[in-house]
Backbone as XML, in Angstrom:
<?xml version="1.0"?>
<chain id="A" units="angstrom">
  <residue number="1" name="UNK">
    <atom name="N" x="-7.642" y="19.795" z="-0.543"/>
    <atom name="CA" x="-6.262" y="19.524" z="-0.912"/>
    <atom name="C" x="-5.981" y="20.164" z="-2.265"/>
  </residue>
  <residue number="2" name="UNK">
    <atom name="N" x="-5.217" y="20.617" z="-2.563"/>
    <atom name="CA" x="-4.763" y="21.683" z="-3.408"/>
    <atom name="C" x="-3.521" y="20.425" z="-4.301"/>
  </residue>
  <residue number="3" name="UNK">
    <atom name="N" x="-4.060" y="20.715" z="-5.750"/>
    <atom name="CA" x="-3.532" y="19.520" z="-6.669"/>
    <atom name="C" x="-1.985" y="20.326" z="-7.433"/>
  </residue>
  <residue number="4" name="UNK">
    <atom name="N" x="-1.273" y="19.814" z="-7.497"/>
    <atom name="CA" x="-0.105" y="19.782" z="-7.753"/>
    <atom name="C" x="0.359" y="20.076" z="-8.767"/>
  </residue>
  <residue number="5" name="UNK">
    <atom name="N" x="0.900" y="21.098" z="-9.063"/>
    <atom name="CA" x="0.837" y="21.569" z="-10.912"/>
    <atom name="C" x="2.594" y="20.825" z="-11.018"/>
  </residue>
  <residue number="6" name="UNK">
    <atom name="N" x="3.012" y="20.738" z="-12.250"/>
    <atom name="CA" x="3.868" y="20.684" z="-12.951"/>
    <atom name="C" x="4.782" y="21.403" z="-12.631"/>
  </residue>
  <residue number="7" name="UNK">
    <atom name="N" x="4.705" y="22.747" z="-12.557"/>
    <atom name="CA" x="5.260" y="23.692" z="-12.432"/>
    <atom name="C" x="5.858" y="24.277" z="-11.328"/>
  </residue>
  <residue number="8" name="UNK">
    <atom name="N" x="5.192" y="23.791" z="-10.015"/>
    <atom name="CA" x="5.534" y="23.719" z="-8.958"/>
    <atom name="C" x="6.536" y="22.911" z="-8.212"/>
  </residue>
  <residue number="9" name="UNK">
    <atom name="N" x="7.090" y="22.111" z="-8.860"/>
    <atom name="CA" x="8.363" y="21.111" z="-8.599"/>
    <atom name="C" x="9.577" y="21.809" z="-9.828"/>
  </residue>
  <residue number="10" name="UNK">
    <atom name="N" x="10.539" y="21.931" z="-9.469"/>
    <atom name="CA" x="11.569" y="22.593" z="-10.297"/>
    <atom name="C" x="12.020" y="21.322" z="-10.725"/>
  </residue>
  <residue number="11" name="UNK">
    <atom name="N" x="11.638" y="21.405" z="-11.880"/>
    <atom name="CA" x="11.611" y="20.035" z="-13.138"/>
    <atom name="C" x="13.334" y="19.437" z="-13.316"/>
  </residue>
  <residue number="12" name="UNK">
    <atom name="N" x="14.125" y="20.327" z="-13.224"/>
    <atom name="CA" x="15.718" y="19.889" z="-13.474"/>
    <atom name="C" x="15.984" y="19.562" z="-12.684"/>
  </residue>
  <residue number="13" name="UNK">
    <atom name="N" x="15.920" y="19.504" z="-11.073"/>
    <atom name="CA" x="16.231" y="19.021" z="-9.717"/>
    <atom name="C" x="15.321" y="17.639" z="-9.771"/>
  </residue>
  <residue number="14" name="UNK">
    <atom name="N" x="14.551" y="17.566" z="-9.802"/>
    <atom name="CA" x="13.278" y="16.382" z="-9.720"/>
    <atom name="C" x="13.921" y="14.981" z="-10.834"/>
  </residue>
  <residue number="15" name="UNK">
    <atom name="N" x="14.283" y="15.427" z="-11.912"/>
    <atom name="CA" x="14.462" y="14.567" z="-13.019"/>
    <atom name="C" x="15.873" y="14.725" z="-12.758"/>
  </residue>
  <residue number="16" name="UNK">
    <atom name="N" x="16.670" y="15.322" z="-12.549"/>
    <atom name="CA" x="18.060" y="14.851" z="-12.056"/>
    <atom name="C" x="18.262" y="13.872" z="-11.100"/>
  </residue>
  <residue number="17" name="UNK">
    <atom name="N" x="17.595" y="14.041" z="-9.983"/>
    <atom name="CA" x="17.657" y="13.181" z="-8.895"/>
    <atom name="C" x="16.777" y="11.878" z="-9.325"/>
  </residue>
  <residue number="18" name="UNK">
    <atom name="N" x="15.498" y="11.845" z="-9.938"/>
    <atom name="CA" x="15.062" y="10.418" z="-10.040"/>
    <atom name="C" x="16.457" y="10.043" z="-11.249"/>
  </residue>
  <residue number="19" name="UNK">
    <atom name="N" x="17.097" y="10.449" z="-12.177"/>
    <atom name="CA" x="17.781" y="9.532" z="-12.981"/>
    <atom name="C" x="19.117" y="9.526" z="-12.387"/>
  </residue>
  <residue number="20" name="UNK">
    <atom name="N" x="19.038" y="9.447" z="-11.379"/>
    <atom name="CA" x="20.337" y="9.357" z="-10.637"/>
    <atom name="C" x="20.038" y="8.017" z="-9.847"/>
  </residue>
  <residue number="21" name="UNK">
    <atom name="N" x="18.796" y="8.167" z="-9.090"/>
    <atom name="CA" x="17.970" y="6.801" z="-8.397"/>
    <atom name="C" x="18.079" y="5.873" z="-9.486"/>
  </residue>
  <residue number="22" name="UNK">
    <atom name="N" x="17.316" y="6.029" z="-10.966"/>
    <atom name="CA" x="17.182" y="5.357" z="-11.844"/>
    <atom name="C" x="18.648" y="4.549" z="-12.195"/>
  </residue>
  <residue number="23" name="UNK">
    <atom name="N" x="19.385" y="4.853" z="-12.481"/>
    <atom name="CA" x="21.075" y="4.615" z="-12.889"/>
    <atom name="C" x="21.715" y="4.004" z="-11.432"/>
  </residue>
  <residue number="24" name="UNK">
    <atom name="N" x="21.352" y="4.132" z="-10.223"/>
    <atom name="CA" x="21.893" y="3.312" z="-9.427"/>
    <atom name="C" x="20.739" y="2.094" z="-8.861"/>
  </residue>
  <residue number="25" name="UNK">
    <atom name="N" x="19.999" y="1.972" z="-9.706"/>
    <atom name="CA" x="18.793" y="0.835" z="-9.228"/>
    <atom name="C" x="19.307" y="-0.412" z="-10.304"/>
  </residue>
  <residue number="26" name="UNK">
    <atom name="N" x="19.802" y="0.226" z="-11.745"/>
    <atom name="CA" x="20.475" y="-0.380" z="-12.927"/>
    <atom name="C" x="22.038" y="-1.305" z="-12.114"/>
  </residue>
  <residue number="27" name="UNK">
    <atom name="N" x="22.631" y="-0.296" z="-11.404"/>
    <atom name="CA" x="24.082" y="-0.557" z="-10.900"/>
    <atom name="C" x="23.555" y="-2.033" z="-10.200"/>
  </residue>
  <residue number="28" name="UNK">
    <atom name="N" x="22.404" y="-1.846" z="-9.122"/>
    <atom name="CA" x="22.101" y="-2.938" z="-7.910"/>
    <atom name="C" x="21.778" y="-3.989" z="-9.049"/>
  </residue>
  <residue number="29" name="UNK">
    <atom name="N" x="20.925" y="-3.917" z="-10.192"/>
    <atom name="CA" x="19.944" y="-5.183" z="-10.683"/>
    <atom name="C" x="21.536" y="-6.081" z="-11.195"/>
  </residue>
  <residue number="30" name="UNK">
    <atom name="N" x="22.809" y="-4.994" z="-11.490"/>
    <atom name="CA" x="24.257" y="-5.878" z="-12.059"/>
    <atom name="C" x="24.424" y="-5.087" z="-13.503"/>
  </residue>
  <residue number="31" name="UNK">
    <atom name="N" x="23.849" y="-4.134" z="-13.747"/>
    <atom name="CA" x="23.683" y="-3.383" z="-14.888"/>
    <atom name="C" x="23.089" y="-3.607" z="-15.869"/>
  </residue>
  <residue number="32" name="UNK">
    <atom name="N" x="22.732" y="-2.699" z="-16.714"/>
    <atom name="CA" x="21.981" y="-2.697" z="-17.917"/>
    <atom name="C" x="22.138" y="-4.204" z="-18.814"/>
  </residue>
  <residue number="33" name="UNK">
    <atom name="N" x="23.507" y="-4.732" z="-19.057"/>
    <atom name="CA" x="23.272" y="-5.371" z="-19.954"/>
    <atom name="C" x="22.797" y="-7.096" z="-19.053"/>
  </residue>
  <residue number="34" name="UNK">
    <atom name="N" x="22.872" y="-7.077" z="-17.616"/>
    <atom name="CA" x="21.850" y="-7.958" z="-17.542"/>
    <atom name="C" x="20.836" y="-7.952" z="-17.584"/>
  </residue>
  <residue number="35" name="UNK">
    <atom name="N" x="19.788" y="-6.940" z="-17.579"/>
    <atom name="CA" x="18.554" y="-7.059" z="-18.106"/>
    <atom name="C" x="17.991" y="-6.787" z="-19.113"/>
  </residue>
  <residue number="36" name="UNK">
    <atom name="N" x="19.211" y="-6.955" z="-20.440"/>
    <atom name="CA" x="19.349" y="-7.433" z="-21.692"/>
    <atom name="C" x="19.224" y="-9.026" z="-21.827"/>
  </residue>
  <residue number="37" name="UNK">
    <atom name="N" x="20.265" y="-9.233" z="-20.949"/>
    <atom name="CA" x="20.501" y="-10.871" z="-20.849"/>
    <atom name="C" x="19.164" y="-11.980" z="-20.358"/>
  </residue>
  <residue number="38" name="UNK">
    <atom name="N" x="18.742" y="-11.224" z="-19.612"/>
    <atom name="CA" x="17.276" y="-11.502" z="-19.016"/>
    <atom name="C" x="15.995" y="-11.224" z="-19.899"/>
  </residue>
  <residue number="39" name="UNK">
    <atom name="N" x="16.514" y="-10.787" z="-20.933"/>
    <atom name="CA" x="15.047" y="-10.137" z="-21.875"/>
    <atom name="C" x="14.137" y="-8.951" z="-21.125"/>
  </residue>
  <residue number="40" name="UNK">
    <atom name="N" x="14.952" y="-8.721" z="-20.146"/>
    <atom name="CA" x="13.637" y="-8.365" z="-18.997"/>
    <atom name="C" x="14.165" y="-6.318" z="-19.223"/>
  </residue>
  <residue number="41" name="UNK">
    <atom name="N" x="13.525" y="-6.118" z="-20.842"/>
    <atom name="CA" x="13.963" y="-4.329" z="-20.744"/>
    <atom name="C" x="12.508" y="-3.535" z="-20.495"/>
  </residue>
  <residue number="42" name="UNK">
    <atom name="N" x="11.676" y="-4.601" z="-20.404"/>
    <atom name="CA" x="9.984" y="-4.037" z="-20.101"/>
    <atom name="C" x="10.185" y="-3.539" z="-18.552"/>
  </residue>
  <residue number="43" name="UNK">
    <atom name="N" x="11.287" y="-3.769" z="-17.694"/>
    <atom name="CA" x="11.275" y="-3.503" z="-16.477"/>
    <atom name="C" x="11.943" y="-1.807" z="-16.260"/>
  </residue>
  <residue number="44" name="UNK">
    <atom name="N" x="12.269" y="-1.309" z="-17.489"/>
    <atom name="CA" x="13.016" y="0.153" z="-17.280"/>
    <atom name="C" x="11.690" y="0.933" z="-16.770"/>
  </residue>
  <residue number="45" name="UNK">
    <atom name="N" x="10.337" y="0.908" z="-17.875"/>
    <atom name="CA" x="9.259" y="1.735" z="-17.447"/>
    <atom name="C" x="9.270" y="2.109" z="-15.913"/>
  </residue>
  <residue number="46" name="UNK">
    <atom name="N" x="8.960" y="0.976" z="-15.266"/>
    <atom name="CA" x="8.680" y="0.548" z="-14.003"/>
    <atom name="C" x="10.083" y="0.831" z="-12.691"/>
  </residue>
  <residue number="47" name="UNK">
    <atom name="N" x="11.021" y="1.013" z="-13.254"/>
    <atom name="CA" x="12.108" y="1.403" z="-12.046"/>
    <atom name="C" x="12.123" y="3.001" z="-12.532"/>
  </residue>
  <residue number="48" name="UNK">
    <atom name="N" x="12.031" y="3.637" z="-13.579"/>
    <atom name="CA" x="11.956" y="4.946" z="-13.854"/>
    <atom name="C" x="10.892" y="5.407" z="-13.054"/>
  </residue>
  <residue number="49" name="UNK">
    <atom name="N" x="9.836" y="5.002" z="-13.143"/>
    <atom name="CA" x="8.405" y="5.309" z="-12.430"/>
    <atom name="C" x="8.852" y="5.467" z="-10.857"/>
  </residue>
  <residue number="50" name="UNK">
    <atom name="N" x="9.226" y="4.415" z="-10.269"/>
    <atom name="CA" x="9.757" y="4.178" z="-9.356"/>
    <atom name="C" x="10.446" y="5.099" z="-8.164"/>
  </residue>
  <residue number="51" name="UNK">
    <atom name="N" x="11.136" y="5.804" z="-8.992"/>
    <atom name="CA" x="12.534" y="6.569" z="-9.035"/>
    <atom name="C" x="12.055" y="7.961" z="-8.944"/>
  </residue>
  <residue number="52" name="UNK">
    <atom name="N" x="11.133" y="8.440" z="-9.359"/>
    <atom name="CA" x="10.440" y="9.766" z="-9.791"/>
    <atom name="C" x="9.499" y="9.569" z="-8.149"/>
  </residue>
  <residue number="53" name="UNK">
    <atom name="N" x="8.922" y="8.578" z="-8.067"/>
    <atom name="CA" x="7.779" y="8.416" z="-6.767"/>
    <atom name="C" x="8.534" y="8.392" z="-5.077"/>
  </residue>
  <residue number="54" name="UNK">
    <atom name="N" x="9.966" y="7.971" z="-5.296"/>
    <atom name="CA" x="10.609" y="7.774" z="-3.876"/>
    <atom name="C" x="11.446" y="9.507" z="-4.093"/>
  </residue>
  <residue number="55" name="UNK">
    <atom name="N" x="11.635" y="10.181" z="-5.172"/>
    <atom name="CA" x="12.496" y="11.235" z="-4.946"/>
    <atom name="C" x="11.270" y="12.024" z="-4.982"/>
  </residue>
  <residue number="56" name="UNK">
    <atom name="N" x="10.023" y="11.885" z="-5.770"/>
    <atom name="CA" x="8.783" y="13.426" z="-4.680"/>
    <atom name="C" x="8.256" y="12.849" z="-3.171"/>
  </residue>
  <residue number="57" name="UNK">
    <atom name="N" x="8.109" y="11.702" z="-3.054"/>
    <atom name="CA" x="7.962" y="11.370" z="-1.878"/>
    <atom name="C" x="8.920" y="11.851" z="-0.507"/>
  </residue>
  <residue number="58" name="UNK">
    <atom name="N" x="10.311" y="11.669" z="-0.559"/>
    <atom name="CA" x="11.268" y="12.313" z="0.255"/>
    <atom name="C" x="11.835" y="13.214" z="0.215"/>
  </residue>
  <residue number="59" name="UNK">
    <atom name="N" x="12.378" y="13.656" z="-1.151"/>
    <atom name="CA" x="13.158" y="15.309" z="-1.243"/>
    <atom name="C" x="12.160" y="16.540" z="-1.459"/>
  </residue>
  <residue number="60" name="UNK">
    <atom name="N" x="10.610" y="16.246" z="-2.086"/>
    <atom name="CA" x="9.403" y="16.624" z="-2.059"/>
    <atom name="C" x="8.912" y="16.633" z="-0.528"/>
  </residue>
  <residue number="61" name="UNK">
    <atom name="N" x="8.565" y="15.779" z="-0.181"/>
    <atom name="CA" x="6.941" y="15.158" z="0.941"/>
    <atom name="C" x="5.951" y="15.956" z="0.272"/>
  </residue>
  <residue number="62" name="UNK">
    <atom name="N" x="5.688" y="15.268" z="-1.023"/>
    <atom name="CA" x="4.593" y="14.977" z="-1.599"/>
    <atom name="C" x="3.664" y="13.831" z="-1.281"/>
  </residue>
  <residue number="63" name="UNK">
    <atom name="N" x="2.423" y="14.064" z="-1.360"/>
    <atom name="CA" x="1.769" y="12.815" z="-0.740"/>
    <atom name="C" x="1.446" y="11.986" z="-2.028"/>
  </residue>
  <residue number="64" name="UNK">
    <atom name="N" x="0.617" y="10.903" z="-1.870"/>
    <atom name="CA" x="0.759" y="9.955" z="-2.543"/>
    <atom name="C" x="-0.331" y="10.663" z="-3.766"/>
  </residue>
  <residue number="65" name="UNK">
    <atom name="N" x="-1.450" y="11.334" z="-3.357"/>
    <atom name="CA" x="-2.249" y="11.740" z="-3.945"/>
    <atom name="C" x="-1.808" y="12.817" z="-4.719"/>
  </residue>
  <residue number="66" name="UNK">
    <atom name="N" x="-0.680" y="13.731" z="-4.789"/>
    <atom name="CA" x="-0.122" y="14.458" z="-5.625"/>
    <atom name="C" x="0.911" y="14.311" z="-6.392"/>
  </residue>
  <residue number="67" name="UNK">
    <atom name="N" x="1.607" y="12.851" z="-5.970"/>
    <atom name="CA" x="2.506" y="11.548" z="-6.495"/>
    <atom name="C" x="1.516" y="11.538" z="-7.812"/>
  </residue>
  <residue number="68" name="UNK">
    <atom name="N" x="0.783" y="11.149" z="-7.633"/>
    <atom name="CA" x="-0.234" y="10.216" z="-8.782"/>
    <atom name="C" x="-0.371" y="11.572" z="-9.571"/>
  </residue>
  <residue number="69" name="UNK">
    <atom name="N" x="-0.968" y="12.137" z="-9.179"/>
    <atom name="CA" x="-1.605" y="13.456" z="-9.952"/>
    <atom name="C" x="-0.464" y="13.863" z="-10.778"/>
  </residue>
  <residue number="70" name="UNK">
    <atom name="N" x="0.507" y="14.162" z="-10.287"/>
    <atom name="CA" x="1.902" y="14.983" z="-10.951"/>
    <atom name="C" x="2.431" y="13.642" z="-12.055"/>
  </residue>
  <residue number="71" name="UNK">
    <atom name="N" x="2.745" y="12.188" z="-11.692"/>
    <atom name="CA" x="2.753" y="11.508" z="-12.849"/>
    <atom name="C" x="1.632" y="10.549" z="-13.895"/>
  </residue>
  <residue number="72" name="UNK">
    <atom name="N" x="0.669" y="10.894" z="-13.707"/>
    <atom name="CA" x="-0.147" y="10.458" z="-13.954"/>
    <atom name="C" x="-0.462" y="8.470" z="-14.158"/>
  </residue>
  <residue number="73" name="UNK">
    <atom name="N" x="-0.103" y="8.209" z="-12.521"/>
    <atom name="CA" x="-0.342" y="7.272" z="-12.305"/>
    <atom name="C" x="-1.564" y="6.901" z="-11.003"/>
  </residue>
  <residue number="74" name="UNK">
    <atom name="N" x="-1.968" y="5.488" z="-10.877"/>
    <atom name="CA" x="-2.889" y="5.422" z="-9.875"/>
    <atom name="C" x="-2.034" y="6.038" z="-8.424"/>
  </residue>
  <residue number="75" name="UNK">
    <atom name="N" x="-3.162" y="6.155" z="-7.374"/>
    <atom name="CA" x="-2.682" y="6.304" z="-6.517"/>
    <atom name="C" x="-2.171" y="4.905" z="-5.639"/>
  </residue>
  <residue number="76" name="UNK">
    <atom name="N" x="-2.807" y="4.217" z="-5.901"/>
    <atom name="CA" x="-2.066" y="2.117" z="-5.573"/>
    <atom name="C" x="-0.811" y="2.062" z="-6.061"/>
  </residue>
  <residue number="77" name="UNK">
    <atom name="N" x="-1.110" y="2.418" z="-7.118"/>
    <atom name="CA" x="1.016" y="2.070" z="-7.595"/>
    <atom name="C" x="1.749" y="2.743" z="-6.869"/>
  </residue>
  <residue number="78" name="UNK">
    <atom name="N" x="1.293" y="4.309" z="-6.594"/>
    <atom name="CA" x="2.168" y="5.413" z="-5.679"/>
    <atom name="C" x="2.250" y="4.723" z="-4.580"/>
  </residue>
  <residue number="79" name="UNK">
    <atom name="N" x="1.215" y="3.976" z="-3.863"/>
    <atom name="CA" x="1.571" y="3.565" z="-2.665"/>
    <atom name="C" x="2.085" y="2.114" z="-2.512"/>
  </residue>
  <residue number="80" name="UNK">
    <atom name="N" x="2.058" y="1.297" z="-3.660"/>
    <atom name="CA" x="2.958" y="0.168" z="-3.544"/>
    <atom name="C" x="3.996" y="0.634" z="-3.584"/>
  </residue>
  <residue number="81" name="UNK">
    <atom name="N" x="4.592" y="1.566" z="-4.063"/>
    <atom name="CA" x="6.134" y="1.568" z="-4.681"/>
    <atom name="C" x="7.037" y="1.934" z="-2.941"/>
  </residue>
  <residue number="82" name="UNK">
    <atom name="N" x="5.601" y="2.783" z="-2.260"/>
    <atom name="CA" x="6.483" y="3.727" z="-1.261"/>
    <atom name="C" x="6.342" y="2.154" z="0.160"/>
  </residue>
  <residue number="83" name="UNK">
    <atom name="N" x="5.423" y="1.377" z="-0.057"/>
    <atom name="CA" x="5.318" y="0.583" z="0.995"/>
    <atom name="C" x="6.068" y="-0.939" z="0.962"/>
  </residue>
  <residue number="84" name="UNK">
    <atom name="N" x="6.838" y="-0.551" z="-0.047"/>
    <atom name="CA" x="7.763" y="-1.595" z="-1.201"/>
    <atom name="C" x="9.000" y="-2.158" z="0.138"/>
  </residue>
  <residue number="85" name="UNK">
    <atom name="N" x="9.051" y="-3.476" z="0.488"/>
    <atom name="CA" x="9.705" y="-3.636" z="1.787"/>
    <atom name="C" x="11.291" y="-4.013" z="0.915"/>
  </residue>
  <residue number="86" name="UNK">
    <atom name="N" x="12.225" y="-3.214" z="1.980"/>
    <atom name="CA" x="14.041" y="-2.855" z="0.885"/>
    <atom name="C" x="14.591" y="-4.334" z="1.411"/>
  </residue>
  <residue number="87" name="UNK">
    <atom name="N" x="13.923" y="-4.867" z="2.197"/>
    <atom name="CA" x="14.982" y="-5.715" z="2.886"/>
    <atom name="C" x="14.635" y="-7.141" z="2.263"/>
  </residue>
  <residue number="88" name="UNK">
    <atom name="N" x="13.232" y="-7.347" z="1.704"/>
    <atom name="CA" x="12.748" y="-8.611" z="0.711"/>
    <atom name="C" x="13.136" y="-8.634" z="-0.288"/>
  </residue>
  <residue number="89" name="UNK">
    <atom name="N" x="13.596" y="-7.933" z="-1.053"/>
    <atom name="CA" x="13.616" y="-7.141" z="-2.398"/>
    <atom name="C" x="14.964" y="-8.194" z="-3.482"/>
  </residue>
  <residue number="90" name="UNK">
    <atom name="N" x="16.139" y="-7.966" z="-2.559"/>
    <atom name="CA" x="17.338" y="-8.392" z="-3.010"/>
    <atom name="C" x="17.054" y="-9.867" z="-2.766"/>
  </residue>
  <residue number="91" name="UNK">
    <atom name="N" x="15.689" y="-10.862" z="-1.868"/>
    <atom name="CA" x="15.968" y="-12.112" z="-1.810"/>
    <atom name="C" x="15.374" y="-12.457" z="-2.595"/>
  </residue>
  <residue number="92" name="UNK">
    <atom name="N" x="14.610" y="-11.633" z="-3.062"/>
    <atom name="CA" x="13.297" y="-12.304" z="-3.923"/>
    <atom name="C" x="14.036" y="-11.751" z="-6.116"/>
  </residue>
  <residue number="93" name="UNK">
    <atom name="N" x="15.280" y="-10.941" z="-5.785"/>
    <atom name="CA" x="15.384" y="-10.457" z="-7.055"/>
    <atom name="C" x="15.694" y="-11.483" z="-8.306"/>
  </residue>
  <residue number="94" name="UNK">
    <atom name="N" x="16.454" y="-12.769" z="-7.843"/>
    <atom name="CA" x="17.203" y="-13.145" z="-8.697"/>
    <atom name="C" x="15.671" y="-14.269" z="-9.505"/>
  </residue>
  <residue number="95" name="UNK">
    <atom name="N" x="14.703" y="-14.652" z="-8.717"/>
    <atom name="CA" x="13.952" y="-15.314" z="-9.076"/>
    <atom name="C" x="13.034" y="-14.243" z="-9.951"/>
  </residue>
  <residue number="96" name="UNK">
    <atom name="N" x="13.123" y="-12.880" z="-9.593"/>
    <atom name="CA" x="12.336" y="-11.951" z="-10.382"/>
    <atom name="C" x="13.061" y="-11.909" z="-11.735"/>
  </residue>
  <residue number="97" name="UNK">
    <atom name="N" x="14.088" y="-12.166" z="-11.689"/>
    <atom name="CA" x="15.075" y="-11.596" z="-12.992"/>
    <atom name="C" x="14.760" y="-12.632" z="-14.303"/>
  </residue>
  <residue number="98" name="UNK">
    <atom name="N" x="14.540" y="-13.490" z="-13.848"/>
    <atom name="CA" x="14.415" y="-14.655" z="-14.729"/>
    <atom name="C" x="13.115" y="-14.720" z="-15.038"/>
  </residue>
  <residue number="99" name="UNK">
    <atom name="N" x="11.647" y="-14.055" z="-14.753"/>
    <atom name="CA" x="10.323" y="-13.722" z="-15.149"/>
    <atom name="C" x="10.443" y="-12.772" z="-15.978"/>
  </residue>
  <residue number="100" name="UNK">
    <atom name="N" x="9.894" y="-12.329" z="-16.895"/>
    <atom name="CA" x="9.451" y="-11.276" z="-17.369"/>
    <atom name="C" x="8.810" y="-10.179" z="-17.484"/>
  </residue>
  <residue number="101" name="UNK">
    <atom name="N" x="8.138" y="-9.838" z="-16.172"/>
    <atom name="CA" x="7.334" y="-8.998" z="-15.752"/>
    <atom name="C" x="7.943" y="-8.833" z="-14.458"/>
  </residue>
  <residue number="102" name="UNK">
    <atom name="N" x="8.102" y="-7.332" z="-14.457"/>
    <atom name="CA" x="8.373" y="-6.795" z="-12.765"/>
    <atom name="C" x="7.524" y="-6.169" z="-11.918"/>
  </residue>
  <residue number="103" name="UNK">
    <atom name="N" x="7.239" y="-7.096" z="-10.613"/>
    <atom name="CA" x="5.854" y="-6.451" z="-9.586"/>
    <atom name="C" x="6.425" y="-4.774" z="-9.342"/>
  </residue>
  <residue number="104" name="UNK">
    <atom name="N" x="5.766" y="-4.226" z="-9.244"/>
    <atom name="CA" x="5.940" y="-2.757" z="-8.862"/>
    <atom name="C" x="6.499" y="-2.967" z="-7.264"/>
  </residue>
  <residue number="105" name="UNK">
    <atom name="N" x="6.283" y="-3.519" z="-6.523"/>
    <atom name="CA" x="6.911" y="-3.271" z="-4.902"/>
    <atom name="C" x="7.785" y="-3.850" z="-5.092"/>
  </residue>
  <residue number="106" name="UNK">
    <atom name="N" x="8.808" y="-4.610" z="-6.432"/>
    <atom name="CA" x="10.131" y="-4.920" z="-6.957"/>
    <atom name="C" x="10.977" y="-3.816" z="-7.025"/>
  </residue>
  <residue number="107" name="UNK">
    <atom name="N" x="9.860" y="-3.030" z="-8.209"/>
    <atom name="CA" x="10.444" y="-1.640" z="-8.924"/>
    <atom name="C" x="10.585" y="-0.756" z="-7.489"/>
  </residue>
  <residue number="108" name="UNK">
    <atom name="N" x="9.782" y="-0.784" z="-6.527"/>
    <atom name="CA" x="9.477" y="0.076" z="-5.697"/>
    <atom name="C" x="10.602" y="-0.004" z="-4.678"/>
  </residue>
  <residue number="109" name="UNK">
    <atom name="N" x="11.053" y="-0.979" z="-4.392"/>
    <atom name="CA" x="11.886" y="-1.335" z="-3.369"/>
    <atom name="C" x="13.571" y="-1.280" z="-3.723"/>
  </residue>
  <residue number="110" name="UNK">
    <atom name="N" x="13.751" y="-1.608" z="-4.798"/>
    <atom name="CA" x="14.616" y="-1.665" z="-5.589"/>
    <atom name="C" x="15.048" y="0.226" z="-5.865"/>
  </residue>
  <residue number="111" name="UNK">
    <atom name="N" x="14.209" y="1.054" z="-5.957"/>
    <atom name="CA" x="14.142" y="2.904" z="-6.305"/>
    <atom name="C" x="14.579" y="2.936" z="-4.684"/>
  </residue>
  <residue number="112" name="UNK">
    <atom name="N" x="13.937" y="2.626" z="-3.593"/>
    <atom name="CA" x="14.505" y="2.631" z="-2.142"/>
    <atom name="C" x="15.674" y="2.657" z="-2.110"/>
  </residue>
  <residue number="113" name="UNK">
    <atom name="N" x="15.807" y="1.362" z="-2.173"/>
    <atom name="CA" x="17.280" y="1.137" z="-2.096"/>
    <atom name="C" x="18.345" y="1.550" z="-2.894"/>
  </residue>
  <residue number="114" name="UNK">
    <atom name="N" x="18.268" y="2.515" z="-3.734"/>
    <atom name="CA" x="19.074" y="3.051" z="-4.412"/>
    <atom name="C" x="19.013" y="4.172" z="-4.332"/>
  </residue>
  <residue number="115" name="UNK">
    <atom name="N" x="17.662" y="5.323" z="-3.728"/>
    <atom name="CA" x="17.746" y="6.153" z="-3.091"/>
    <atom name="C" x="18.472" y="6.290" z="-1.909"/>
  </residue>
  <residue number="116" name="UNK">
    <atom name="N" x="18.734" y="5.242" z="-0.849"/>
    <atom name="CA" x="19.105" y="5.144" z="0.009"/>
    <atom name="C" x="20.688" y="5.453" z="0.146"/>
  </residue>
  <residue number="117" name="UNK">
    <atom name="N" x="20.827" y="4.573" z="-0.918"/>
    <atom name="CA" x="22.773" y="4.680" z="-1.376"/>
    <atom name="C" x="22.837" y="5.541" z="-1.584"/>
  </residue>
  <residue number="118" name="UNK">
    <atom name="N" x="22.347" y="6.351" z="-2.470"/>
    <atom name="CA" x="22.687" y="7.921" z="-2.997"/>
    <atom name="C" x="22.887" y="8.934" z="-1.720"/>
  </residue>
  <residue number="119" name="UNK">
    <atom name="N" x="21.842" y="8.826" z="-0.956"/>
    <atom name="CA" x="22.263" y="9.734" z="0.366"/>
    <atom name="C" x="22.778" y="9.317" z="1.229"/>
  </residue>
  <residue number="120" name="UNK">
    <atom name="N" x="23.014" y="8.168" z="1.403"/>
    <atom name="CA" x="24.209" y="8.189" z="1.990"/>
    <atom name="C" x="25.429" y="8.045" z="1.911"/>
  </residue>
  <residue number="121" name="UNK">
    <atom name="N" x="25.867" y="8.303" z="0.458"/>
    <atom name="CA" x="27.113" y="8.306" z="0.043"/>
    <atom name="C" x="27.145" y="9.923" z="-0.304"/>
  </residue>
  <residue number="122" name="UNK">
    <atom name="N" x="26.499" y="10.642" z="-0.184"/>
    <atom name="CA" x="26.575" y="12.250" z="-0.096"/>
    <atom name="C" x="26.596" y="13.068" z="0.897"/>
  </residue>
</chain>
């Protein structure tokens, strides 16, 4: 398997589209300044991450193993985020909001579902 340079993903398309995921995952949580209100801004890392892993995963089909490699994360997080179920996500959010720590198949499901909106409102 042949490892994944940097350079090989056209960096302005890639980071346009995850902060586009990123900014409509913000819209779903009720916006930025509720997760001010929540204390909960340790959760940006983790939906950014997120956001970058569902847009090489689908506008890529990058695999999980060049997921990881290209952001230098495990390959478990790459695959929680992508096996992240969209339809638990919104029942389980409001009890997440009020913790302080966000599970990654939160972050993960939550980048879904806001990937999801994006294409299909395009």
């Amino acid at each position: 398997m042949a490892i994944l340079k940097p350079d090989e993903i056209q960096r302005p398309d890639v980071d346009s589209t995850a902060i586009q995921v990123f900014l409509k995952t913000l819209e779903i949580l009720g916006g930025p300044k509720k997760l001010i209100t929540y204390r909960n801004l340790t959760w940006l890392p983790s939906l950014f991450e997120a956001a970058y892993v569902v847009v090489l995963a689908n506008d890529y089909q990058k695999t999980e193993a060049e997921i990881a490699e290209y952001l230098g994360i495990t390959r478990q997080t790459v695959r929680n985020i992508l096996r992240a179920d969209t339809e638990t996500v919104m029942k389980r959010l409001e009890g997440e909001l009020q913790e302080k720590t966000l599970k990654a198949h939160i972050a993960g499901g939550l980048a879904k579902l806001a990937y999801e909106k994006l294409k299909s409102s395009s």
